[in-house]
Structures are given as C-alpha cells and as structure tokens.
C-alpha positions in Angstrom: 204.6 22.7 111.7 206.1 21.4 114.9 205.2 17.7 115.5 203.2 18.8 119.2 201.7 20.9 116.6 200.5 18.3 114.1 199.5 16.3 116.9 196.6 18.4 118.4 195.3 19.0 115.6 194.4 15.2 114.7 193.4 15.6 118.0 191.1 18.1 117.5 189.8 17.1 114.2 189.1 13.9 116.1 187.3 15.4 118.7 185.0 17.4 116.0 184.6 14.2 114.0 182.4 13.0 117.0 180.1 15.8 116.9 179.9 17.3 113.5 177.1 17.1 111.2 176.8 18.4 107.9 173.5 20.6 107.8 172.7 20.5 111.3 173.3 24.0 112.4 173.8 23.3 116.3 176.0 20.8 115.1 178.4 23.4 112.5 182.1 23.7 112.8 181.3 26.6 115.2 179.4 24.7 117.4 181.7 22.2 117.4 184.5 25.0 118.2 182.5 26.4 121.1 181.2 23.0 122.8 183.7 20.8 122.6 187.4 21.7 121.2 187.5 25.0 123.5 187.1 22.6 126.9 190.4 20.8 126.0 192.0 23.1 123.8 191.2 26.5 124.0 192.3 28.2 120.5 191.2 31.2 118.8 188.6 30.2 115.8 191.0 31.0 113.0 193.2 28.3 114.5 190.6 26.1 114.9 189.8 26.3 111.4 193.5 26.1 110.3 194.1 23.0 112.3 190.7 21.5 110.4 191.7 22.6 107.5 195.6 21.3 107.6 194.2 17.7 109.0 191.2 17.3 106.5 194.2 18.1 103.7 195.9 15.1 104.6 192.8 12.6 105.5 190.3 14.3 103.1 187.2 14.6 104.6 185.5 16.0 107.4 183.2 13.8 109.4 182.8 10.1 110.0 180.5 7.4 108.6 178.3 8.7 106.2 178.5 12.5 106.9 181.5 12.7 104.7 182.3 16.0 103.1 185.3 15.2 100.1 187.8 18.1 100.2 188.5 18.6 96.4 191.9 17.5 95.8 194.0 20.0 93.7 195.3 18.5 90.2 198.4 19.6 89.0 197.9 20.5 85.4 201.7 20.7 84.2 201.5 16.9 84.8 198.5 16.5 82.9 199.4 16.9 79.5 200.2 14.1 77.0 203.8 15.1 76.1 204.7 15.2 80.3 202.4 11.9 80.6 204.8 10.3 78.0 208.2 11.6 79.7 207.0 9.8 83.3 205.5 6.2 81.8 
C-alpha cells in the first residue's frame, strides 16, 4: 500500500475507535462508517472495511479500553513442529 494509504487508515481506525462499541447496534462498524468516517473521508464501505481490517491486522484489536475485540492471530503450522522447533533453537 502506498504510505498516504497506510496513513488514513490509522486515521480512520482511530476515528472508529472513538465511537465503536461492541454489541451496541447504533454504535456497529456501519454506524461508525455512516456517522463519522464518511464526514472526513468519504470511502465506499468495502474500503472502509479493508482499511479496518488492514489496521486491526497490525494493532490487533478493534476498540479502546475495555471494548477490545482480539483478532485471532494466524499460527504458522510448518514452524510448529518439533523437528523445525529444534533446527531454529
């Protein structure tokens, strides 16, 4: 992605960060989209979602304080057997 890129969309998760909540339904992703991130940066939804998506990869969550939803990391499994684990250590 180009850096400008990368940029708004810290921005923008940022910006949803403030008003998300988790099971509050005027206070979804959508709602979020409509309301707040398409007065400063007006995006299709499927952008939206792939700038959230791209940011909460890298920070892990989506939300602040205790609203915190933990994006699953993905485990590499070639790594995790013993004969690999003995190779790297």
């Amino acid at each position: 992605m180009h850096p400008n890129t990368i940029q708004r969309a810290f921005i923008i998760k940022h910006l949803v960060d403030d008003y998300f909540e988790p099971g509050n339904q005027s206070r979804c992703l959508l709602q979020a989209w409509r309301n707040v991130v398409m007065k400063y940066y007006p995006c299709s939804m499927a952008t939206f979602y792939r700038y959230i998506s791209f940011v909460s990869g890298i920070e892990g969550y989506i939300g602040n304080g205790g609203n915190r939803i933990k994006v699953k990391k993905r485990v590499d499994k070639s790594l995790a057997t013993p004969a690999v684990q003995l190779c790297l250590f």
